[in-house]
Steps between C-alpha positions, in 0.01 A plus 500: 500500500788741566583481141198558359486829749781635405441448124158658575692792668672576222247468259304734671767740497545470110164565507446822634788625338241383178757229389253232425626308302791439739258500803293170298865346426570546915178360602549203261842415648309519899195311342684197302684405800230544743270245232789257534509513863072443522550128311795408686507274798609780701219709494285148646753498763512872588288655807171576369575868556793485258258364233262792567725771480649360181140489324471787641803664334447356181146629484648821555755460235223405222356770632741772450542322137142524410580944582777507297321279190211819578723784500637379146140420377544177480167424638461106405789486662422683846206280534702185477737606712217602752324132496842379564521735829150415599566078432857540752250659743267227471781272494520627919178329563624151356804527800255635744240213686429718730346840380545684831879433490477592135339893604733540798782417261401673188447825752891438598598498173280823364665657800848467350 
């Protein structure tokens, strides 16, 4: 997950300075990992807060894709990008039995 922050970071930052095509290349180098890590045995071995915040991040990440795709008009491409942000976030619920351990620990993460 700390990759996939940092990359998002980054991105951001190439964002506002209305780089965004650089900004969607940064988010694709946090997102591609993070993917990799979400089918890998380590992510069924992690603590389930680990998993969260990683769904969490990616959804984010598509996110902030889907806003650069709609700042350069690409609007096909936006919405894509924003199904993929709302399917990480509904992604949470698969990790989450539980759903009042799910809202205390989506409200940590919205808190970050």
């Amino acid at each position: 997950a700390r990759h996939v922050e940092e990359m998002r970071q980054k991105g951001n930052e190439k964002f506002k300075e209305e780089k965004l095509e650089e900004a969607l290349r940064t988010y694709h180098a946090g997102f591609e990992r993070g993917e990799k890590a979400l089918s890998g045995p380590e992510d069924d071995a992690a603590p389930v807060f680990d998993r969260i915040e990683l769904r969490h991040l990616l959804a984010i990440v598509y996110s902030n894709c889907s806003a650069a795709w709609y700042r350069l008009k690409e609007f096909e491409r936006a919405a894509k990008w924003g199904v993929r942000a709302h399917e990480r976030l509904l992604g949470i619920t698969l990790v989450m039995k539980d759903r009042s351990a799910f809202t205390l620990l989506f409200g940590e993460l919205n808190r970050k």
